[in-house]
C-alpha positions as CSV (number, residue, x, y, z in Angstrom):
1,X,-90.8,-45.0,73.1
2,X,-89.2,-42.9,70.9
3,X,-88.1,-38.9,70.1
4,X,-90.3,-37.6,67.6
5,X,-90.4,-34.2,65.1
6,X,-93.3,-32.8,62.9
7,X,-92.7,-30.7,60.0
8,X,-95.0,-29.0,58.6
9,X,-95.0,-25.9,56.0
10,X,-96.2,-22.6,58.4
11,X,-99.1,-20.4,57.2
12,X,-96.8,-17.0,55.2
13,X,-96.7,-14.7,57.9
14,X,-97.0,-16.7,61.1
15,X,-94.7,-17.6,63.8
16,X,-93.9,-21.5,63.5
17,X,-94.1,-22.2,66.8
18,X,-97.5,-20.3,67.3
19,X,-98.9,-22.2,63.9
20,X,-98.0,-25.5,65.5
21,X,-99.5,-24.7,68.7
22,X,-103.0,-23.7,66.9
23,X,-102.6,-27.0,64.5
24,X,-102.7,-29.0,67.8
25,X,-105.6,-27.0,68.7
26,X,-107.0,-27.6,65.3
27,X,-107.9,-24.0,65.2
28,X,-105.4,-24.1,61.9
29,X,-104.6,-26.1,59.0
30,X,-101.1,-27.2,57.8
31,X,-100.4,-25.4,55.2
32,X,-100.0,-28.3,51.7
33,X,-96.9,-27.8,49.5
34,X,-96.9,-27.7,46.1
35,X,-94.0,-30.5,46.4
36,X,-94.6,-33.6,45.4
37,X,-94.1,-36.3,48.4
38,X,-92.0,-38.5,45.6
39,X,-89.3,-34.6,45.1
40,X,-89.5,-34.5,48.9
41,X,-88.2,-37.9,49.7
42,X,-85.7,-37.8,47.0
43,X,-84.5,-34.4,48.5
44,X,-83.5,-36.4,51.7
45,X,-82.2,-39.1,50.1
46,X,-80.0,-37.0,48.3
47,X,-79.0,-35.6,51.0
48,X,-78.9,-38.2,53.9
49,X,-77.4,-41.2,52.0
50,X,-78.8,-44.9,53.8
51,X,-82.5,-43.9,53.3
52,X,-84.9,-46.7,52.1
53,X,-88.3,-45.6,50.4
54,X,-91.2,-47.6,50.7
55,X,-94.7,-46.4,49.2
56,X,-97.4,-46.9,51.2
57,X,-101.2,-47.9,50.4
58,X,-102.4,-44.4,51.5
59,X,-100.4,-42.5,49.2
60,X,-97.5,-42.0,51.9
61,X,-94.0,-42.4,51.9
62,X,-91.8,-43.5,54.3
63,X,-88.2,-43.2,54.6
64,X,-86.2,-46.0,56.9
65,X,-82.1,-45.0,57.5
66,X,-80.1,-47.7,58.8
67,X,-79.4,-46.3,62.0
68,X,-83.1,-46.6,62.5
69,X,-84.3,-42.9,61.7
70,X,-88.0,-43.1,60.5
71,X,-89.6,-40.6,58.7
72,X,-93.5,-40.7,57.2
73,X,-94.2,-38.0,55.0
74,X,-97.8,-37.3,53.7
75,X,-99.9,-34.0,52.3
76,X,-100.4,-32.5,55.9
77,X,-97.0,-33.4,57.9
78,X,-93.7,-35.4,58.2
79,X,-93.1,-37.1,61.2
80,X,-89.6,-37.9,61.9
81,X,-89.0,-41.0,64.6
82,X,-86.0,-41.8,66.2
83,X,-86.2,-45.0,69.0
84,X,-84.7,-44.8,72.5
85,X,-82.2,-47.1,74.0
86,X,-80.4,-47.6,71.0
87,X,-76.5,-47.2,70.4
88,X,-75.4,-44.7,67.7
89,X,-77.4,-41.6,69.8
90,X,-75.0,-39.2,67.5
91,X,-75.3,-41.0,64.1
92,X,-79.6,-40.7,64.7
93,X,-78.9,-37.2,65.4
94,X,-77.0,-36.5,63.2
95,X,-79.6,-37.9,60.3
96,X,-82.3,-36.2,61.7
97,X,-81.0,-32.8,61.8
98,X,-79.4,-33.4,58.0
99,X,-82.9,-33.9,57.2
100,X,-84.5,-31.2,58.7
101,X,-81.9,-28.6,56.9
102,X,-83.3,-30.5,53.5
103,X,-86.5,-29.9,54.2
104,X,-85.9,-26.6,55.4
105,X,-84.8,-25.7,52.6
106,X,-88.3,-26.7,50.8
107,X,-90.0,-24.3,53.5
108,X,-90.6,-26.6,56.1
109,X,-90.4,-26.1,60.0
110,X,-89.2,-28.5,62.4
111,X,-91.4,-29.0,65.7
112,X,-89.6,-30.5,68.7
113,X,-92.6,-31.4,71.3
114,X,-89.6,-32.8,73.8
115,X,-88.2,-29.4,73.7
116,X,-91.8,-27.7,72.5
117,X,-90.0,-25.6,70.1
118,X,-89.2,-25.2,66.3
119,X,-85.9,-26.1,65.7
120,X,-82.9,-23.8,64.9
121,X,-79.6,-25.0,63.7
122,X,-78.2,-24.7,67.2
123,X,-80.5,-27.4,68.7
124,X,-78.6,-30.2,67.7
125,X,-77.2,-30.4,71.2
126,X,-80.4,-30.1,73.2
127,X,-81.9,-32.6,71.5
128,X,-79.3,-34.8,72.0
129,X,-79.3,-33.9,75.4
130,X,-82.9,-34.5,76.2
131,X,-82.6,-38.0,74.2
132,X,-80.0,-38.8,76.8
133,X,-81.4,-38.1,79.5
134,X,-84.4,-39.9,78.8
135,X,-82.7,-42.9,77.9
136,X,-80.9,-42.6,81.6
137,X,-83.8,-44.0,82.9
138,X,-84.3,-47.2,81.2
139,X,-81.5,-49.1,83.8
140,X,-83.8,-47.8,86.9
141,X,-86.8,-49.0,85.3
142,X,-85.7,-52.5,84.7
143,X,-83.8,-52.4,88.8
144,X,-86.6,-51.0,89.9
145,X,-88.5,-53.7,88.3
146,X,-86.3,-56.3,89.5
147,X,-86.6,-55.5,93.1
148,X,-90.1,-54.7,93.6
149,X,-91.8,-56.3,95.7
150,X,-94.9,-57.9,94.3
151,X,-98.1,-56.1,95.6
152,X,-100.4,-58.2,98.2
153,X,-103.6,-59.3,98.0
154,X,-106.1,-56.7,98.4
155,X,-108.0,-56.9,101.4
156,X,-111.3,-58.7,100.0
157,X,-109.1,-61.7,98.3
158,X,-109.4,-63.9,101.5
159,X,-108.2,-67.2,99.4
């Protein structure tokens, strides 16, 4: 499990919450940058120091910060990955949102499907916030796990 955010570049003129909903519905296309993925990556790196590049077979790039931030940028998006139940909840943060401003800055938009918005500046503390409470539940699932009883046999298993 993890918390994700796509960034994409918005069609000029359209809200980037209502592009992202019709580029889900494929009823749009991302809108291709004329950055190259090699200026956007060393934007963030610049940026967000503890990035590692790797360049992948497909052309991609991905991006891998010690506190175990993940982003994959290609020509239509960037995801940006961020694993639950992991210690340093404010450091992951705190890397992802420093990279969104970066590539804000480049004309990209930040979609949140956790919070189904396009980040703001402000939203720092709601994604941390809905990271939290998320990872809450990962003690009940392993109790409730624990003391489950293990199902019977279902009626037609007379042996």
């Amino acid at each position: 499990m993890s918390y994700d955010l796509t960034l994409f570049r918005p069609p000029e003129g359209l809200d980037p919450l209502e592009a992202m909903h019709r580029i889900e519905r494929e009823e749009a296309q991302f809108r291709e940058g004329e950055d190259s993925l090699q200026l956007l990556a060393e934007l963030v790196q610049t940026r967000v120091p503890g990035f590692r590049q790797t360049l992948t077979a497909d052309g991609s790039v991905e991006l891998d910060h010690d506190c175990e931030v993940q982003m994959i940028l290609t020509r239509r998006e960037i995801s940006l990955t961020m694993p639950y139940f992991r210690p340093g909840v404010s450091e992951m943060m705190g890397v992802a949102s420093e990279s969104v401003r970066a590539l804000a800055e480049r004309g990209y938009a930040a979609y949140d499907p956790q919070l189904d918005k396009v980040l703001t500046a402000p939203d720092l503390g709601a994604m941390t916030a809905r990271y939290r409470e998320v990872d809450q539940v990962l003690p009940h699932l392993v109790r409730d796990a624990k003391t489950r009883q293990p199902a019977s046999k279902p009626w037609w298993m007379f042996w």
